[in-house]
N, C-alpha and C positions, 0 to 999 in steps of 0.2 A: 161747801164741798167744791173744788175745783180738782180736775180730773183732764189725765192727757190720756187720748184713747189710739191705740197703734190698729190701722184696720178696721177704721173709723164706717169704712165703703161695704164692709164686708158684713154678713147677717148677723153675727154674732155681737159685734166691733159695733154697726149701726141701732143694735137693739140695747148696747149697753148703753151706748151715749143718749139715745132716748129716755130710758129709764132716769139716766140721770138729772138730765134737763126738764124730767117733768115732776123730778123732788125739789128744780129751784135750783142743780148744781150748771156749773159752769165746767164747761166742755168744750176743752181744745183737739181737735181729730185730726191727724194725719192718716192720705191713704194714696194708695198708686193710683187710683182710676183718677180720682178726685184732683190731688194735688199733686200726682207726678212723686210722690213720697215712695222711694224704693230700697227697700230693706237688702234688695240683692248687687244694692250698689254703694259700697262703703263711706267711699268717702262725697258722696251726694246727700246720705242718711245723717253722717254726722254736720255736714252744714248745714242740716234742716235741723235737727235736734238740739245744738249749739245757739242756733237762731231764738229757740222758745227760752224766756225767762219766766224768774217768780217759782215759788213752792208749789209742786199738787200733793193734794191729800190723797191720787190715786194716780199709778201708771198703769195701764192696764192693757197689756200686746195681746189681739187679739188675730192678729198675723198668721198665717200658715197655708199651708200647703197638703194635699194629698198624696196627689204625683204631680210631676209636673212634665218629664219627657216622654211620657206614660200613659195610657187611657186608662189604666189600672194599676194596682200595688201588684208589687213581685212575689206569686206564689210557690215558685222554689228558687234555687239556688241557680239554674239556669238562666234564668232571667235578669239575674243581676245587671249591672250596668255601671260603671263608673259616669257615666252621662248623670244618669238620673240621682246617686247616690251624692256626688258634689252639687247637682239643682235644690235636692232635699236638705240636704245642711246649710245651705246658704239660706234659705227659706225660713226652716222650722228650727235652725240652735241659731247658727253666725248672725240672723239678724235679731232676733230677741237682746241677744248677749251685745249689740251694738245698742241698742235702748237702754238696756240695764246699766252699761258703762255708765250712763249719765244719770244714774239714780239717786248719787251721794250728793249731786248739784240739785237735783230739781225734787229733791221730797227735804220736807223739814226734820229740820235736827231735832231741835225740844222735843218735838208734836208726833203724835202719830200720823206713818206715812203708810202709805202701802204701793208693795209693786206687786205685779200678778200676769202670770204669760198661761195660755193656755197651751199647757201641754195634751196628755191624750192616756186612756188606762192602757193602749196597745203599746207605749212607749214604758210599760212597766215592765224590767225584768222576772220577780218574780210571780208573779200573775199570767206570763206568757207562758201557753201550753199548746197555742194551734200553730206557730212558728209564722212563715212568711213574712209578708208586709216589708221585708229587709229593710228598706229606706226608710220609709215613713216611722218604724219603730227605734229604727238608733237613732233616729235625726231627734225623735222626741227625749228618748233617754237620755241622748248626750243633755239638749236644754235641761231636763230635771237637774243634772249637774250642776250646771251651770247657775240654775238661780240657787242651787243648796249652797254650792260654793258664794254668792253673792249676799245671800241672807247672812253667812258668815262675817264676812267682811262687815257691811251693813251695819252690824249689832256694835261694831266698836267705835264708831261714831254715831250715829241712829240709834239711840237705845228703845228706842218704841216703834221703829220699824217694822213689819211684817211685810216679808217676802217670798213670796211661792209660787209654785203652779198647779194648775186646776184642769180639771177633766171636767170640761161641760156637759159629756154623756154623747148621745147621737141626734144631732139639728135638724132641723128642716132648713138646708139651707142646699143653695147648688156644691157646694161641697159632698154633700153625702144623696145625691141625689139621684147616682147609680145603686145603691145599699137598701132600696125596697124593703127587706127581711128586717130591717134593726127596728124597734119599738124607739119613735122618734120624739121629741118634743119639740114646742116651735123655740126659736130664738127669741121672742121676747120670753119665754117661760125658763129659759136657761139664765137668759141675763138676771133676772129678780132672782135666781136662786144664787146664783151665783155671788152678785153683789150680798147678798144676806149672810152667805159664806163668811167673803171678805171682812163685814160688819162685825163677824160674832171672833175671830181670831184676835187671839193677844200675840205680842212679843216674841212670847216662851216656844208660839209654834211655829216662827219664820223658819225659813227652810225647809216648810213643808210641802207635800204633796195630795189634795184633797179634791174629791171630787167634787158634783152639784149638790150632796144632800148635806156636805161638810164633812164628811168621813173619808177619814186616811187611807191611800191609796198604797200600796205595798212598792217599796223601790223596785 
């Protein structure tokens, strides 16, 4: 298994490349604390991205953001902010979708490859019934997009491709560390389900949407 892991620095991103390396796989991590890797800077991301050769059997962004000009998500419509809603798209779709560009280069054609971004179940349209969050839910929804649109493409070169996004549930990580009330689990316990996810997918289900238990997430 070799595996490039996006947010490599981050609980999630560190607890998957773990897991990985202690099955024996080989794990290439980029992350901004670490290596100055920033996804909110385009063409910085693609000379680093460029830079990495060779097939992974796994891309795997685990990148994102909550708020970021913000101490909190937007609970009504006053709140809004063109500030913060172009910081959240550059974050949680515009850099994903600058990883993914380079999916058809760095996963193998014959073989099975996998890409996988985490998205988020509050980035689901129809599942959303408490509204708010403005940012942080289209920025996710748009990425849903973006990898459905990408698993697309994918499949006519990549015939054994799977490509999707995943709702790893609520972390223990500084991420959700203002959120007390959510029934949380740690990140390494997210990673193991996660990758088991990733494992048990064929083909037929690229372009999907799935949470940590492997269960389809409502667009």
């Amino acid at each position: 298994m070799r595996a490039l892991v996006i947010g490599e620095s981050g609980g999630i991103g560190a607890a998957v490349a773990q897991v990985l390396r202690a099955k024996g796989g080989e794990v290439v991590g980029l992350s901004r604390s670490r290596d100055g890797f920033d996804l909110t800077q385009p063409e910085q991301a693609d000379r680093a991205l460029l830079a990495i050769t060779g097939a992974f059997d796994l891309i795997f962004v685990a990148s994102g953001a909550l708020t970021v000009t913000r101490t909190g998500p937007e609970k009504s419509l006053r709140d809004l902010s063109a500030e913060e809603l172009t910081a959240q798209f550059a974050v949680n779709t515009i850099g994903p979708a600058l990883v993914l560009k380079h999916a058809a280069r760095l996963l193998p054609r014959r073989e099975r490859g996998v890409f996988a971004a985490l998205s988020a179940r509050v980035g689901s349209i129809g599942d959303n019934r408490a509204g708010g969050w403005y940012s942080y839910r289209a920025s996710k929804a748009a990425l849903n997009q973006i990898v459905h649109c990408g698993a697309i493409e994918l499949a006519r070169s990549h015939k054994q491709a799977v490509c999707v996004a995943l709702h790893p549930g609520t972390v223990e990580t500084a991420f959700t560390a203002n959120y007390p009330s959510h029934e949380k689990h740690s990140a390494q316990t997210a990673a193991v389900k996660l990758l088991a996810v990733l494992d048990g997918l064929e083909a037929e289900e690229s372009g999907g949407f799935f949470d940590y238990s492997g269960a389809k997430v409502v667009w």
